[in-house]
N, C-alpha and C positions, 0 to 999 in steps of 0.2 A: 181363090181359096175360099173356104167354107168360110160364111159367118161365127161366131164364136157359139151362140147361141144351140146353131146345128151340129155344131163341133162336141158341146157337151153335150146336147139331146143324142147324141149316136156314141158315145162314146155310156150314154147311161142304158141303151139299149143294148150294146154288147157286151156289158159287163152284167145286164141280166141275163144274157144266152148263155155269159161262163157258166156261170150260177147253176140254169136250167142242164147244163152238160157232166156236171161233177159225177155223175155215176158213168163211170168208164172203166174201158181195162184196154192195155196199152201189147201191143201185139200183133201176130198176123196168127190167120190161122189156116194150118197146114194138114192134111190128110194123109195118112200113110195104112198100110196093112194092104195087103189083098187078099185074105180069106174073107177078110168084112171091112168095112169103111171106120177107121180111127180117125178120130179128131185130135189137134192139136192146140195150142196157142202157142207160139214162139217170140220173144221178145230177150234184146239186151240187158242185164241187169250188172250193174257194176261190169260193166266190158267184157263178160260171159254172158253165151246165148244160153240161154233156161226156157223150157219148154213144160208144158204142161199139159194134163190129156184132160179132154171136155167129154164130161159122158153126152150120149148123141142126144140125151133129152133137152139138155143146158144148150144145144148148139146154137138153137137162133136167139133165145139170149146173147148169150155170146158173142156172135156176129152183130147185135145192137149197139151191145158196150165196146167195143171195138171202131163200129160207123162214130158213135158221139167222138170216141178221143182223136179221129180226123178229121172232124166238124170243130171241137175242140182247139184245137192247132192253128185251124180257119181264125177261127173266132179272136183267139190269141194275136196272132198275125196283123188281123182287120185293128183291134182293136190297140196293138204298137203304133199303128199307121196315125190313128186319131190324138193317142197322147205325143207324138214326134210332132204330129201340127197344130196340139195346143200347146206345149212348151215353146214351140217358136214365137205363139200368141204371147203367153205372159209366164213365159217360164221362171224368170227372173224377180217374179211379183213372190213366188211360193218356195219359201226357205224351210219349210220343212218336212220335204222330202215326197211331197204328194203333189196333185194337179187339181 
């Protein structure tokens, strides 16, 4: 197991990458039309799919904020993983309610 040292040094580094991620948009994006190419974003919202149309100037924007909120999720993920093995370190040191 990671020193504790490392455990915080990595867990301060991914909570800057959240930081550095916060401009997202949560989505797929989908194409439709064949007279001309339409863009989409489709995502869940309250357990209806809502879709929205991207003019095709915004598209690779769009396609940016969409790559971070999956790098996002990473990031998130990575970063459950460090505080699960620093609350086994001294979970019990910290009553209230942080790491």
């Amino acid at each position: 197991m990671p020193s504790l040292l490392t455990l915080e040094l990595r867990r301060q580094r991914l909570t800057q990458q959240v930081v550095d991620h916060l401009d997202f948009l949560i989505g797929s994006i989908s194409t439709k039309g064949f007279a001309y190419p339409a863009y989409n974003l489709t995502a869940k919202v309250g357990g209806k799919t809502r879709t929205r149309h991207i003019p095709k100037d915004m598209l690779p924007l769009v396609r940016r904020l969409t790559a971070r909120y999956r790098k996002l999720k990473s990031l998130l993920r990575q970063l459950d993983e460090v505080n699960w093995q620093l609350l086994a370190r001294h979970g019990s040191r910290h009553t209230d309610g942080t790491l």
